[in-house]
mmCIF file of the protein (N, C-alpha, C, O) and its ligand, coordinates in Angstrom:
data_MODEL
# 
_entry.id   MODEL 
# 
loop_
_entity.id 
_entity.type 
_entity.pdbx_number_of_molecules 
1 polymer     1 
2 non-polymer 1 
# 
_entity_poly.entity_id                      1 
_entity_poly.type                           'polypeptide(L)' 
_entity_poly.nstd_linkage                   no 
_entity_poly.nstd_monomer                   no 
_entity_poly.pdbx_seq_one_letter_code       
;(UNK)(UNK)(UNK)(UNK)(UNK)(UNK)(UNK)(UNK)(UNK)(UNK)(UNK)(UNK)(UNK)(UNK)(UNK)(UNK)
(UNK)(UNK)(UNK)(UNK)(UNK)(UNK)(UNK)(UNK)(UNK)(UNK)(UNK)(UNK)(UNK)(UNK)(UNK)(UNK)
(UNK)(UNK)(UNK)(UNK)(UNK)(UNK)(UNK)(UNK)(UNK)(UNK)(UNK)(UNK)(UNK)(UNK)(UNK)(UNK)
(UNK)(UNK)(UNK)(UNK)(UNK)(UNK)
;
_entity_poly.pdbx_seq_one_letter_code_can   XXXXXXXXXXXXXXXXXXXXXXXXXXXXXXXXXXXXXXXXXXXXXXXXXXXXXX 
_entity_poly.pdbx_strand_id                 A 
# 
loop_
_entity_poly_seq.entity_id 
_entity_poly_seq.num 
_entity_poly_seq.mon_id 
_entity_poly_seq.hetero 
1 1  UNK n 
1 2  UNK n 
1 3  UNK n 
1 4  UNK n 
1 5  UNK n 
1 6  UNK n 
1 7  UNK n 
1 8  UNK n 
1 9  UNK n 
1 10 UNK n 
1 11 UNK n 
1 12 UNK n 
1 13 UNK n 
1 14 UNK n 
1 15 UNK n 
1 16 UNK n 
1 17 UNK n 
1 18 UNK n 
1 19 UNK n 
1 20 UNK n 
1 21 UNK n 
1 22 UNK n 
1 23 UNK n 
1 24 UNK n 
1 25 UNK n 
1 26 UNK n 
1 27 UNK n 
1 28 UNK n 
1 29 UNK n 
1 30 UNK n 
1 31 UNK n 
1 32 UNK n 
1 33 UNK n 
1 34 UNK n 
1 35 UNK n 
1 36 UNK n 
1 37 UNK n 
1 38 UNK n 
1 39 UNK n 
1 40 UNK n 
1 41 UNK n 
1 42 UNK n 
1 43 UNK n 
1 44 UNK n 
1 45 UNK n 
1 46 UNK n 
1 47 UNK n 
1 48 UNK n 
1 49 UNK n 
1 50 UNK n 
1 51 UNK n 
1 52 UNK n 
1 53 UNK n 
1 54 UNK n 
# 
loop_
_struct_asym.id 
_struct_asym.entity_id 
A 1 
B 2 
# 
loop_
_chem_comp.id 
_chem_comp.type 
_chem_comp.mon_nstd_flag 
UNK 'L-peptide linking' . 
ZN  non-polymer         . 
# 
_pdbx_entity_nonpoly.entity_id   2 
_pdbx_entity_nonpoly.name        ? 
_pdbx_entity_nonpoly.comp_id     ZN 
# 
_pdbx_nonpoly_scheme.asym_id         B 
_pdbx_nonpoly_scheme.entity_id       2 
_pdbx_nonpoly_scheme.mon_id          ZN 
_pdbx_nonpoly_scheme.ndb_seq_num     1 
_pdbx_nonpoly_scheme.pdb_seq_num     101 
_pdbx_nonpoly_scheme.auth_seq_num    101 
_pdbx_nonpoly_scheme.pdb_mon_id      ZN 
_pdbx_nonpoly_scheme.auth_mon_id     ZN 
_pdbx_nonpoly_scheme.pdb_strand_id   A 
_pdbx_nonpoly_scheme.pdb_ins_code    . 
# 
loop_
_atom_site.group_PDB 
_atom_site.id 
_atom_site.type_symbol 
_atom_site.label_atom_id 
_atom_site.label_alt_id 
_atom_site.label_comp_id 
_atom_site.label_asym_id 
_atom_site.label_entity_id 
_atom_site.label_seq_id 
_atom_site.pdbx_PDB_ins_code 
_atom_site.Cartn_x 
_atom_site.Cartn_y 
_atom_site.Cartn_z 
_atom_site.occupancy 
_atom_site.B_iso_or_equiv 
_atom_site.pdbx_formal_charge 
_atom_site.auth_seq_id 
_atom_site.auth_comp_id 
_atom_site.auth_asym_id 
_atom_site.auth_atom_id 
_atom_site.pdbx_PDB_model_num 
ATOM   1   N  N  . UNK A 1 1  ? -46.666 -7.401  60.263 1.00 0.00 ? 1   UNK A N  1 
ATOM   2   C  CA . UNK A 1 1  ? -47.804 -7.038  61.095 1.00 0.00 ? 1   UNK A CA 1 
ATOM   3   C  C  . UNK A 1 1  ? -47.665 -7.687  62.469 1.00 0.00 ? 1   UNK A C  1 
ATOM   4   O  O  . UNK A 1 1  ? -47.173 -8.809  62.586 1.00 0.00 ? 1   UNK A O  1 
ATOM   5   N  N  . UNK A 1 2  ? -48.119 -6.947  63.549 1.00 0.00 ? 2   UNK A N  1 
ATOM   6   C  CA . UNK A 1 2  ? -48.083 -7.520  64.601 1.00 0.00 ? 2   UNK A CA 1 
ATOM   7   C  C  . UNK A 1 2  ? -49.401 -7.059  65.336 1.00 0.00 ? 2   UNK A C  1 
ATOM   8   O  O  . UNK A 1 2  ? -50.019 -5.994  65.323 1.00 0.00 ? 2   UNK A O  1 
ATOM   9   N  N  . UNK A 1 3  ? -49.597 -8.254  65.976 1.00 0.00 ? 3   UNK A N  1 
ATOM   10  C  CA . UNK A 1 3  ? -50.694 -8.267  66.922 1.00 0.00 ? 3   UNK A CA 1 
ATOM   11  C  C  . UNK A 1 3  ? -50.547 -7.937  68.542 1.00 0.00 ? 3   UNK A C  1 
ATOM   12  O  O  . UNK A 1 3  ? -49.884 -8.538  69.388 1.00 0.00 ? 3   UNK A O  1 
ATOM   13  N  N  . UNK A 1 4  ? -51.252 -6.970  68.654 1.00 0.00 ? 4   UNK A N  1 
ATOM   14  C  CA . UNK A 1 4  ? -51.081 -6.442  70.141 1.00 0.00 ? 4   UNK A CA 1 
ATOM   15  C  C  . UNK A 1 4  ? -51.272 -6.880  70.772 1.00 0.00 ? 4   UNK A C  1 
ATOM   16  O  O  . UNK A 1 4  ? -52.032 -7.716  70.284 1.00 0.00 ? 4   UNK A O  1 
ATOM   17  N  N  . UNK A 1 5  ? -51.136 -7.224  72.487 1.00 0.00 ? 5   UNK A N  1 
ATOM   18  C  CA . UNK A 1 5  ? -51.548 -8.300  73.557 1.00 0.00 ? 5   UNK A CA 1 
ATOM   19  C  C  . UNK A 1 5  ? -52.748 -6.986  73.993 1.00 0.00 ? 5   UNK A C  1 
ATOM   20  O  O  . UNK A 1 5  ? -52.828 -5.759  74.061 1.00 0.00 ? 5   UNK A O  1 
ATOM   21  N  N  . UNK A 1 6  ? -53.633 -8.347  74.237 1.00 0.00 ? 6   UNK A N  1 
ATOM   22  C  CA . UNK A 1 6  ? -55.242 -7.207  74.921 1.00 0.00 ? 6   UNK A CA 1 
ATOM   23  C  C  . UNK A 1 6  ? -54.742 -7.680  76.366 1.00 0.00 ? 6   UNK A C  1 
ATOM   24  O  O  . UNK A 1 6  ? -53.941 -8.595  76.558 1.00 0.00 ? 6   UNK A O  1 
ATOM   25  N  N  . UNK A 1 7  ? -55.390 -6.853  77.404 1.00 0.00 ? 7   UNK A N  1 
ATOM   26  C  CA . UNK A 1 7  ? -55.402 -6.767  78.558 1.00 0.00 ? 7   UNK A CA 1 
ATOM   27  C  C  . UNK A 1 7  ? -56.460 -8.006  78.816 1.00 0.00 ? 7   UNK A C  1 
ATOM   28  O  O  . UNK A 1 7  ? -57.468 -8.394  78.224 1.00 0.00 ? 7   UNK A O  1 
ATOM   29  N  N  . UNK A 1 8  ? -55.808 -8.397  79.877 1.00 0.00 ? 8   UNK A N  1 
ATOM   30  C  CA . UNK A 1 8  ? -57.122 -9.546  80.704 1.00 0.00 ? 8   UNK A CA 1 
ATOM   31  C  C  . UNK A 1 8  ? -58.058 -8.961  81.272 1.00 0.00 ? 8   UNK A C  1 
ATOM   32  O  O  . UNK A 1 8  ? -57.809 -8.106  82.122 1.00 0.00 ? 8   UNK A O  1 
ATOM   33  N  N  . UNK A 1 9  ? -59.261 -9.266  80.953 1.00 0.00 ? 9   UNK A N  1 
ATOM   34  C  CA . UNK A 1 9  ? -60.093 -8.332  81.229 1.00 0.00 ? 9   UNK A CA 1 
ATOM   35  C  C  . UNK A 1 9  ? -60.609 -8.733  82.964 1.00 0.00 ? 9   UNK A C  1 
ATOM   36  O  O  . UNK A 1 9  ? -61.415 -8.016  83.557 1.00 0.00 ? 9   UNK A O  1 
ATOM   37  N  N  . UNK A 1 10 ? -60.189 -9.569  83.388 1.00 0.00 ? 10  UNK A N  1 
ATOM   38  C  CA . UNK A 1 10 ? -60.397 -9.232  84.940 1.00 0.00 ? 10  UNK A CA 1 
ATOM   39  C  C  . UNK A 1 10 ? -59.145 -8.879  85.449 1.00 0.00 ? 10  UNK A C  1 
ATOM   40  O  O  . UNK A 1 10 ? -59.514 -8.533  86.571 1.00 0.00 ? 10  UNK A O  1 
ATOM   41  N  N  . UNK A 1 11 ? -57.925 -8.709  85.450 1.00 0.00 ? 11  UNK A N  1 
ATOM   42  C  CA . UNK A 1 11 ? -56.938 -8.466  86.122 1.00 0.00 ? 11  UNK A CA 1 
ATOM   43  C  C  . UNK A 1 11 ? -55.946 -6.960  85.407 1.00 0.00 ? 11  UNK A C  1 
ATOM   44  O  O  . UNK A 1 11 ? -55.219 -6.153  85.986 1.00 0.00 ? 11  UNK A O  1 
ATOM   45  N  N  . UNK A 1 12 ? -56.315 -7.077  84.032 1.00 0.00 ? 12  UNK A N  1 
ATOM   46  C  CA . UNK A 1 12 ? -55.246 -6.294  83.022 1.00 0.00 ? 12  UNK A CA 1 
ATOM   47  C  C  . UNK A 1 12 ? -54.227 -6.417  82.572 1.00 0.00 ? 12  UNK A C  1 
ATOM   48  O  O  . UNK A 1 12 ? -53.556 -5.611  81.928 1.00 0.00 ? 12  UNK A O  1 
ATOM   49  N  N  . UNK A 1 13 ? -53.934 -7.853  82.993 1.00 0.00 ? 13  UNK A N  1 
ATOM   50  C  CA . UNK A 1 13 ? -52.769 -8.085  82.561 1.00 0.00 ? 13  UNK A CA 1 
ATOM   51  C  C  . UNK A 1 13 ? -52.496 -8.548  81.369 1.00 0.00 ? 13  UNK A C  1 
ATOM   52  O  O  . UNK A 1 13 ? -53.284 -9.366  80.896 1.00 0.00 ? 13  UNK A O  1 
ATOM   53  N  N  . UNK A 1 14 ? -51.016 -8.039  80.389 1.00 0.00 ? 14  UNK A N  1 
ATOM   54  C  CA . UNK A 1 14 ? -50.882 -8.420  79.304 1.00 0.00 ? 14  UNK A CA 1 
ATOM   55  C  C  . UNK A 1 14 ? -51.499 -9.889  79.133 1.00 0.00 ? 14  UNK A C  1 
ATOM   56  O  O  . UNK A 1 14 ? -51.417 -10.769 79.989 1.00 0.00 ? 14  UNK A O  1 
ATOM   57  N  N  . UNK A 1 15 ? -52.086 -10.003 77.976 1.00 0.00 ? 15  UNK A N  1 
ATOM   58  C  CA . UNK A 1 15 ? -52.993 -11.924 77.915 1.00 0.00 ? 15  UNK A CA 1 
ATOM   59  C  C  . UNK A 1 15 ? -51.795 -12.511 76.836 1.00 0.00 ? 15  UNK A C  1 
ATOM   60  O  O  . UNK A 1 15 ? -51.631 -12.163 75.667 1.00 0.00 ? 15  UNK A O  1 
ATOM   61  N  N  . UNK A 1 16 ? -50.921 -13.639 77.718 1.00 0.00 ? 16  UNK A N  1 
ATOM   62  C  CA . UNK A 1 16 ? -49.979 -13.940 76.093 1.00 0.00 ? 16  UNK A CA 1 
ATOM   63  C  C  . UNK A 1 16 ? -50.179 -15.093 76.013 1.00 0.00 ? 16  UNK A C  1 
ATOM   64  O  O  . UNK A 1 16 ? -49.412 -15.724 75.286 1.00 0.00 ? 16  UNK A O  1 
ATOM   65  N  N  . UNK A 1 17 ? -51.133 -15.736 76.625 1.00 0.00 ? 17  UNK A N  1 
ATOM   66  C  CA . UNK A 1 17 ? -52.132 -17.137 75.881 1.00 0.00 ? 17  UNK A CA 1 
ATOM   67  C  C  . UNK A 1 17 ? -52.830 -16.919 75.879 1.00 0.00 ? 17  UNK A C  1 
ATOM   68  O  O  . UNK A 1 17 ? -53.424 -16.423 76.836 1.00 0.00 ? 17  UNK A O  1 
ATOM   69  N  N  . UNK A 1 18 ? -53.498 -17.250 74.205 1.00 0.00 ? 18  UNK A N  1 
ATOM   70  C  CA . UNK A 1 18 ? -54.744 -17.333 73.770 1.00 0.00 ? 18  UNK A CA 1 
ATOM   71  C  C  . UNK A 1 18 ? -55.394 -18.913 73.981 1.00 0.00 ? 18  UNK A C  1 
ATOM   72  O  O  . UNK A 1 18 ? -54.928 -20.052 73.992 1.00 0.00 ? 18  UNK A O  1 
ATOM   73  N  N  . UNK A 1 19 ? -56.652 -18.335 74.128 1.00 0.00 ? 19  UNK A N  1 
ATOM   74  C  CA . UNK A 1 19 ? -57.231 -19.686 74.611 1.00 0.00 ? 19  UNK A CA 1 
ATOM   75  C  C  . UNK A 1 19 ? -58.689 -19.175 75.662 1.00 0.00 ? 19  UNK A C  1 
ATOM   76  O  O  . UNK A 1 19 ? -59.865 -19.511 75.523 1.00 0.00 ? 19  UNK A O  1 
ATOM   77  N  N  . UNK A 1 20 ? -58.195 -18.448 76.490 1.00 0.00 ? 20  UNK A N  1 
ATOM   78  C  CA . UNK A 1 20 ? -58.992 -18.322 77.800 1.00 0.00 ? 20  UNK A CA 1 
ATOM   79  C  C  . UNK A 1 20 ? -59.858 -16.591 77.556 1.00 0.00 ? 20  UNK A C  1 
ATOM   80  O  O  . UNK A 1 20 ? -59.722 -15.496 78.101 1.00 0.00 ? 20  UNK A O  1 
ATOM   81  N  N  . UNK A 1 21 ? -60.821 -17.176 76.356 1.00 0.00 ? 21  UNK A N  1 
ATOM   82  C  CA . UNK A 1 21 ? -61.885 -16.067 75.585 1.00 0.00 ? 21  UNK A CA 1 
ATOM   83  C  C  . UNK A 1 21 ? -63.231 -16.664 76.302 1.00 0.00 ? 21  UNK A C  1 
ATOM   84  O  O  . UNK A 1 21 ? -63.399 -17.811 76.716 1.00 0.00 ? 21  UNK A O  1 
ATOM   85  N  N  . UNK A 1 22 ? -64.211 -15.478 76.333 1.00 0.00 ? 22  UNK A N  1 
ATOM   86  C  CA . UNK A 1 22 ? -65.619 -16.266 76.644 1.00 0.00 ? 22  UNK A CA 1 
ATOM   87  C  C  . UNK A 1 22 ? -66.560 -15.141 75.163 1.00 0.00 ? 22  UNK A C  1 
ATOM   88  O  O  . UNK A 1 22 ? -66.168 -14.060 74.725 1.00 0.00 ? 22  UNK A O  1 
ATOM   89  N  N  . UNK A 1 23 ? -67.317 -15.615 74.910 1.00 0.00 ? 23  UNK A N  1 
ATOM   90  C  CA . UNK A 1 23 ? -68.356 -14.543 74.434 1.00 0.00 ? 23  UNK A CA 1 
ATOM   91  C  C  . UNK A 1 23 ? -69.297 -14.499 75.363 1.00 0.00 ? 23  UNK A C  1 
ATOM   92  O  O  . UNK A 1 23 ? -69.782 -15.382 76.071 1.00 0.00 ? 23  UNK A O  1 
ATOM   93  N  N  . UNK A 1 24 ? -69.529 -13.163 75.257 1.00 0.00 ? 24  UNK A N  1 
ATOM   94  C  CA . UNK A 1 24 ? -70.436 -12.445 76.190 1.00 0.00 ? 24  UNK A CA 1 
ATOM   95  C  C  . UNK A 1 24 ? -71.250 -11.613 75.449 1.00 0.00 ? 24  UNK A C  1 
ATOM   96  O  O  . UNK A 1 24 ? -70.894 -11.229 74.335 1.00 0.00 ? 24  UNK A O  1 
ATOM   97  N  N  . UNK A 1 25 ? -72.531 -11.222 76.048 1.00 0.00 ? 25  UNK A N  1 
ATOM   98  C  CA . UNK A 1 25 ? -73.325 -11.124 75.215 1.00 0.00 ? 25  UNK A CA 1 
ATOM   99  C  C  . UNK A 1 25 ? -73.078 -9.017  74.932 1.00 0.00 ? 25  UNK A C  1 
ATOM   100 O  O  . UNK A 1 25 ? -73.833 -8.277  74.302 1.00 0.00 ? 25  UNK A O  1 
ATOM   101 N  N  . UNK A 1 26 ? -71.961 -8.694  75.569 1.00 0.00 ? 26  UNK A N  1 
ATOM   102 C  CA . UNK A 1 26 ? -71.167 -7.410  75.259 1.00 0.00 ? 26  UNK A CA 1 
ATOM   103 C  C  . UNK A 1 26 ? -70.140 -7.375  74.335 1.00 0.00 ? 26  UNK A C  1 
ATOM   104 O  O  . UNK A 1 26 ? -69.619 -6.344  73.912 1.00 0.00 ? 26  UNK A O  1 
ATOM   105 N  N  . UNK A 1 27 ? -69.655 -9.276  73.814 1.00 0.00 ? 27  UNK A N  1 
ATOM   106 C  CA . UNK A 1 27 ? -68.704 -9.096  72.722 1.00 0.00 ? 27  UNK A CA 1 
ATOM   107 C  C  . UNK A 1 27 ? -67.689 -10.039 73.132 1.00 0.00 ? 27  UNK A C  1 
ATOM   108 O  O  . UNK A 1 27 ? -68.333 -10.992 73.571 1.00 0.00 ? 27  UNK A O  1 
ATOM   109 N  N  . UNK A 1 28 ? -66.534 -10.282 73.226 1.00 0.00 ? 28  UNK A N  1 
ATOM   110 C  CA . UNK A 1 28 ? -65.688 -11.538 73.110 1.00 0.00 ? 28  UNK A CA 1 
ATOM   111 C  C  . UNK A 1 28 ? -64.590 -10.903 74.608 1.00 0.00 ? 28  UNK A C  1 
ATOM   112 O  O  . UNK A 1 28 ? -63.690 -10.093 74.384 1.00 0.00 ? 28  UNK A O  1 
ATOM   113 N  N  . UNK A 1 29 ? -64.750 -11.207 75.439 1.00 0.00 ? 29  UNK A N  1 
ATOM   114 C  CA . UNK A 1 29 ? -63.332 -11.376 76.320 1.00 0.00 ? 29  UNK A CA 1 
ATOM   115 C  C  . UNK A 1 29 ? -62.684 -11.864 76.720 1.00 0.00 ? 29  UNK A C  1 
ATOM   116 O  O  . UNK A 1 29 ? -63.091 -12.918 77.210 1.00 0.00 ? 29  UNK A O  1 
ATOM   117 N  N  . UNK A 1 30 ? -61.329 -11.598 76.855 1.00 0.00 ? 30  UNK A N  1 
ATOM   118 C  CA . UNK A 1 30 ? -60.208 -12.319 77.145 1.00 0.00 ? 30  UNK A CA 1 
ATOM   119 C  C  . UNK A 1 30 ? -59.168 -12.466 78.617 1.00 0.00 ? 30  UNK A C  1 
ATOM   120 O  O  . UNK A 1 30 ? -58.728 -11.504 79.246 1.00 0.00 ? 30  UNK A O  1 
ATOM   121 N  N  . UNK A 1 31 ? -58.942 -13.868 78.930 1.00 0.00 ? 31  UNK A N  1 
ATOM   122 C  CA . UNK A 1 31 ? -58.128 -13.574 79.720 1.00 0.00 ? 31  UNK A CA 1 
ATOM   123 C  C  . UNK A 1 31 ? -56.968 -14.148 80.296 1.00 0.00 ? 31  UNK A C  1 
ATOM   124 O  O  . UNK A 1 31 ? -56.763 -15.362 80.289 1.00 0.00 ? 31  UNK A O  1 
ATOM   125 N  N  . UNK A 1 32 ? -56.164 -13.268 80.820 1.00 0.00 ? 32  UNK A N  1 
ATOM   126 C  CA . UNK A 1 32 ? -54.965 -14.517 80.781 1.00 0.00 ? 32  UNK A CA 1 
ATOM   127 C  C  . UNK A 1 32 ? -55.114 -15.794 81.389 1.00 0.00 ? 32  UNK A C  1 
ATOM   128 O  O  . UNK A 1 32 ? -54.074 -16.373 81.073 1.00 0.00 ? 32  UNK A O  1 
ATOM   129 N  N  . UNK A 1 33 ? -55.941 -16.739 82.223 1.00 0.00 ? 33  UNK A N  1 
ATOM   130 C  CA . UNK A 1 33 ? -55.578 -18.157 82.567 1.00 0.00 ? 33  UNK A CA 1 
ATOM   131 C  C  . UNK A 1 33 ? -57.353 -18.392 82.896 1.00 0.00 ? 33  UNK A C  1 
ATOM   132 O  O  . UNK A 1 33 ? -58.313 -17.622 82.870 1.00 0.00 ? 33  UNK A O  1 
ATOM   133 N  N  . UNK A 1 34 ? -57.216 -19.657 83.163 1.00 0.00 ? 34  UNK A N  1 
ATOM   134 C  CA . UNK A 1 34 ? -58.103 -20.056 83.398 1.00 0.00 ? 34  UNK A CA 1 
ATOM   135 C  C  . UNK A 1 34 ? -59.021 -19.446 84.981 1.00 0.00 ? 34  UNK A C  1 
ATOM   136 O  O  . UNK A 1 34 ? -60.158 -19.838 85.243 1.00 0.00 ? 34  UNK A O  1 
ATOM   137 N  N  . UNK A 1 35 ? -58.576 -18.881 85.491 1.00 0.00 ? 35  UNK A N  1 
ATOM   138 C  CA . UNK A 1 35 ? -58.889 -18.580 87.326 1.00 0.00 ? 35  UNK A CA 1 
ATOM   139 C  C  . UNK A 1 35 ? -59.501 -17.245 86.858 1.00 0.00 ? 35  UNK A C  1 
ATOM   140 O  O  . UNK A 1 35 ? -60.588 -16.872 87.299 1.00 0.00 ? 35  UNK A O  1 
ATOM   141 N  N  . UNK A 1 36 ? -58.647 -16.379 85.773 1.00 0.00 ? 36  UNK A N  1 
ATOM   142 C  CA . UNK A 1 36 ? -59.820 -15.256 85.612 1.00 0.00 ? 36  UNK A CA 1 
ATOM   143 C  C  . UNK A 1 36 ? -60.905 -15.135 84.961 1.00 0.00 ? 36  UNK A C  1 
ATOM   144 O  O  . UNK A 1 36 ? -61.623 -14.144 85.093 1.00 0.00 ? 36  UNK A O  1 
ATOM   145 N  N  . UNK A 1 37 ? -61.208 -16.210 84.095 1.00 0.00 ? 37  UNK A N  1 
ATOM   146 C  CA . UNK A 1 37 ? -61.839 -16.474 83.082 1.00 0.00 ? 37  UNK A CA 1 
ATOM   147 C  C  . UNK A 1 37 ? -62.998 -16.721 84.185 1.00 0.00 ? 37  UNK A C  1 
ATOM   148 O  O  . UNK A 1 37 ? -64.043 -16.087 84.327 1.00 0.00 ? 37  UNK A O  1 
ATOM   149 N  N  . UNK A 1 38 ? -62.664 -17.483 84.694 1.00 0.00 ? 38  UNK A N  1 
ATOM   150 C  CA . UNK A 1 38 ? -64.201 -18.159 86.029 1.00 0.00 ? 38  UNK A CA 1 
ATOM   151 C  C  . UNK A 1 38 ? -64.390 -16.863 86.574 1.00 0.00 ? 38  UNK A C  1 
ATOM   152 O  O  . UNK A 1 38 ? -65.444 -16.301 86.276 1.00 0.00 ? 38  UNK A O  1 
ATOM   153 N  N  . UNK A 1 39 ? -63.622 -16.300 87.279 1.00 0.00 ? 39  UNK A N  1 
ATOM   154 C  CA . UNK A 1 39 ? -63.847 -15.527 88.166 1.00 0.00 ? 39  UNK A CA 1 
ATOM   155 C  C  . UNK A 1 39 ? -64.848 -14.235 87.541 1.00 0.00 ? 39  UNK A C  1 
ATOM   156 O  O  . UNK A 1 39 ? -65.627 -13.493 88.139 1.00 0.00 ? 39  UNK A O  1 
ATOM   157 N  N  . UNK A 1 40 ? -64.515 -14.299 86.255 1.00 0.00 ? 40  UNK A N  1 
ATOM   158 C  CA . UNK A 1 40 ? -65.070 -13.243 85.510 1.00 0.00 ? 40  UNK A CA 1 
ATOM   159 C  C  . UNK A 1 40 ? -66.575 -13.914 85.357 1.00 0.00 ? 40  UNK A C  1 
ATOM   160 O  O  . UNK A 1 40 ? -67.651 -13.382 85.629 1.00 0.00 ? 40  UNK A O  1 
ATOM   161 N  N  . UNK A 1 41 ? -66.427 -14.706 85.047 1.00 0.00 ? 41  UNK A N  1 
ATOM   162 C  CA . UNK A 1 41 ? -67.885 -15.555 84.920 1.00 0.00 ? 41  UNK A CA 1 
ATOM   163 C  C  . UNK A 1 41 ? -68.736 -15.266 86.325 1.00 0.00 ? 41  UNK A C  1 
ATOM   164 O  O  . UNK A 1 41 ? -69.898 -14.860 86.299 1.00 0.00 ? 41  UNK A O  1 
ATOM   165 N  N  . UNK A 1 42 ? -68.133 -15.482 87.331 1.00 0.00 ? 42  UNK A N  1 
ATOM   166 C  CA . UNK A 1 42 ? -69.165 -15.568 88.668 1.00 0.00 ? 42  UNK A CA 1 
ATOM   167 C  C  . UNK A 1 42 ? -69.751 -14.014 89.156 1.00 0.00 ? 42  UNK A C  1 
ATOM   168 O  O  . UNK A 1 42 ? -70.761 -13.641 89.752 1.00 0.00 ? 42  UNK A O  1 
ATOM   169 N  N  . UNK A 1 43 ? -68.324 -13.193 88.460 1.00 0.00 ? 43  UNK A N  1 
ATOM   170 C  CA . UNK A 1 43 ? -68.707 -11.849 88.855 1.00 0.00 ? 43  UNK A CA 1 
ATOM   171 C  C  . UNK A 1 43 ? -69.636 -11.511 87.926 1.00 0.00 ? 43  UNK A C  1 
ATOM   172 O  O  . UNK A 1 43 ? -70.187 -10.475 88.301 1.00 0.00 ? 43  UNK A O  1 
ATOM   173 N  N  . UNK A 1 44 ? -69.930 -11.770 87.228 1.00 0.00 ? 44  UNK A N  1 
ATOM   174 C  CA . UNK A 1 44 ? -70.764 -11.109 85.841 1.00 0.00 ? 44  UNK A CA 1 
ATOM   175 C  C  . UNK A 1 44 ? -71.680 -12.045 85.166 1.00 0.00 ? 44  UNK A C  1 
ATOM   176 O  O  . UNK A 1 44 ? -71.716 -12.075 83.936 1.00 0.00 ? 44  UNK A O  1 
ATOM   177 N  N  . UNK A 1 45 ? -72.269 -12.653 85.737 1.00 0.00 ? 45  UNK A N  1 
ATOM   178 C  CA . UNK A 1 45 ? -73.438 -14.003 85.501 1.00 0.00 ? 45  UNK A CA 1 
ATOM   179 C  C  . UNK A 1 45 ? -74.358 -13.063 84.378 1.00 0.00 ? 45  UNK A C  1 
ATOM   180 O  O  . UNK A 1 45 ? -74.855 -13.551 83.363 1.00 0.00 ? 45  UNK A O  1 
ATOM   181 N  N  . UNK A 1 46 ? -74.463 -11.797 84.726 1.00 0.00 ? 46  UNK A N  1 
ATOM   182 C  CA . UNK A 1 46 ? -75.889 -11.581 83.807 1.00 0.00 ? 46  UNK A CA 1 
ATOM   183 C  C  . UNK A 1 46 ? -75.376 -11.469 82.113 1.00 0.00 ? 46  UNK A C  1 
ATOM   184 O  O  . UNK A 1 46 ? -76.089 -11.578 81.115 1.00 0.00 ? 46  UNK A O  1 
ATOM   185 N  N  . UNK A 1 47 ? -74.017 -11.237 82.184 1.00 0.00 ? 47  UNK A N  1 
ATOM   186 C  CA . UNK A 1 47 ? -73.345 -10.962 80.400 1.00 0.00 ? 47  UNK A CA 1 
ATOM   187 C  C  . UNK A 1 47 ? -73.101 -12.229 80.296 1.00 0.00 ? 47  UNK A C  1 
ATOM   188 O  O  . UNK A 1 47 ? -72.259 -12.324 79.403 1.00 0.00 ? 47  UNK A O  1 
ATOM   189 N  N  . UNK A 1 48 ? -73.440 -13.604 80.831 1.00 0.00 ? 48  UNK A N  1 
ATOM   190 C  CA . UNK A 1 48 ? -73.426 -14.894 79.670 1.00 0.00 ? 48  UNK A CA 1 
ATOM   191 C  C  . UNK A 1 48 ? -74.642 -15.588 79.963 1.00 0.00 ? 48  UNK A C  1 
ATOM   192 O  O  . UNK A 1 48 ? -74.622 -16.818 79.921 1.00 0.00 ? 48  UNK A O  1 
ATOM   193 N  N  . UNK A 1 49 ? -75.865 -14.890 80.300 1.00 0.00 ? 49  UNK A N  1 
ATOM   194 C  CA . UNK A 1 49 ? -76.701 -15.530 80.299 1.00 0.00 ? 49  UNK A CA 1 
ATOM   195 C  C  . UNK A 1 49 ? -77.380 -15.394 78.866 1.00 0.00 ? 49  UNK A C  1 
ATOM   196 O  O  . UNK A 1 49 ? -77.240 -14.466 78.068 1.00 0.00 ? 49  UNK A O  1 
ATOM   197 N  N  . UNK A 1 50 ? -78.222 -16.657 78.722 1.00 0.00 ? 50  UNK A N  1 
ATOM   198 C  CA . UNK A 1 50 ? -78.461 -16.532 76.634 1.00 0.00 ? 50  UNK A CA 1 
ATOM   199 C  C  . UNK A 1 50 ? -79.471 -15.879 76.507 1.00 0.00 ? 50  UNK A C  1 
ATOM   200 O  O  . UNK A 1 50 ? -80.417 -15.688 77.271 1.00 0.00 ? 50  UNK A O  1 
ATOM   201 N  N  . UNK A 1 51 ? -79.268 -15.561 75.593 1.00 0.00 ? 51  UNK A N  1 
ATOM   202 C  CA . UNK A 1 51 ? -80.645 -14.137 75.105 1.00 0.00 ? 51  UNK A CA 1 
ATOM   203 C  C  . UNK A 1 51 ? -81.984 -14.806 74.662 1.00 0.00 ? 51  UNK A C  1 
ATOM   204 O  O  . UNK A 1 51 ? -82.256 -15.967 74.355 1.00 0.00 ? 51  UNK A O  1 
ATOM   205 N  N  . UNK A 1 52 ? -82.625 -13.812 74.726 1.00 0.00 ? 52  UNK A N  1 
ATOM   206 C  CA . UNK A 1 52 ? -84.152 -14.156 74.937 1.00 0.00 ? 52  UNK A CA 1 
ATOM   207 C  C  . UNK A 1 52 ? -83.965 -14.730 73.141 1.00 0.00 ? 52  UNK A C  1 
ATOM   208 O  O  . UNK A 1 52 ? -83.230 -14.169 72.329 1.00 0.00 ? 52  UNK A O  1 
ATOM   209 N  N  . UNK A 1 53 ? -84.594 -15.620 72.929 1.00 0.00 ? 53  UNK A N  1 
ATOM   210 C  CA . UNK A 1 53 ? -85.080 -16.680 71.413 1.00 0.00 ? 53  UNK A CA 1 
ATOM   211 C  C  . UNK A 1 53 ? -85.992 -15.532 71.096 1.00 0.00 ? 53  UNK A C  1 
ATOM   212 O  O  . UNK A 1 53 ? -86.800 -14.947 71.816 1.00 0.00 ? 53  UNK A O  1 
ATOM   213 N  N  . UNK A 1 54 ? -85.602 -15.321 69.612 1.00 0.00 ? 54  UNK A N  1 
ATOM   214 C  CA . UNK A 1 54 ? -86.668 -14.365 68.660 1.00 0.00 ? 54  UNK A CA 1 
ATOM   215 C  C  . UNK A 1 54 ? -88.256 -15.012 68.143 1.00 0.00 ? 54  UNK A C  1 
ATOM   216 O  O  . UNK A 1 54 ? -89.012 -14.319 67.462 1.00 0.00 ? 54  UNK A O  1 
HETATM 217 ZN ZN . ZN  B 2 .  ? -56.013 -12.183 84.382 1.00 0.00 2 101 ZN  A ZN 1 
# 
């Protein structure tokens, strides 16, 4: 079995370290290094903000 490389989800580039995941409140993304991981964060503040308490 082999596991496919996911795209970095801010750049697209093949991700071949794991490590640099966030959950978001759309589901788990990945990315290749640490610089997109932020960058993804600043662009998209409203998918890790925490959900309203039940
Ligand atoms: Zn990237």
């Amino acid at each position: 079995m082999s596991t496919p490389k996911l795209p970095c989800d801010l750049c697209q580039q093949p991700v071949k370290i794991q490590g640099f995941s966030l959950k978001s409140i759309t589901g788990v993304k990945v990315f290749c290094c640490e610089g997109c991981k932020s960058i993804y964060q600043l662009l998209n503040p409203a998918q890790f903000s925490n959900p309203q308490p039940l």
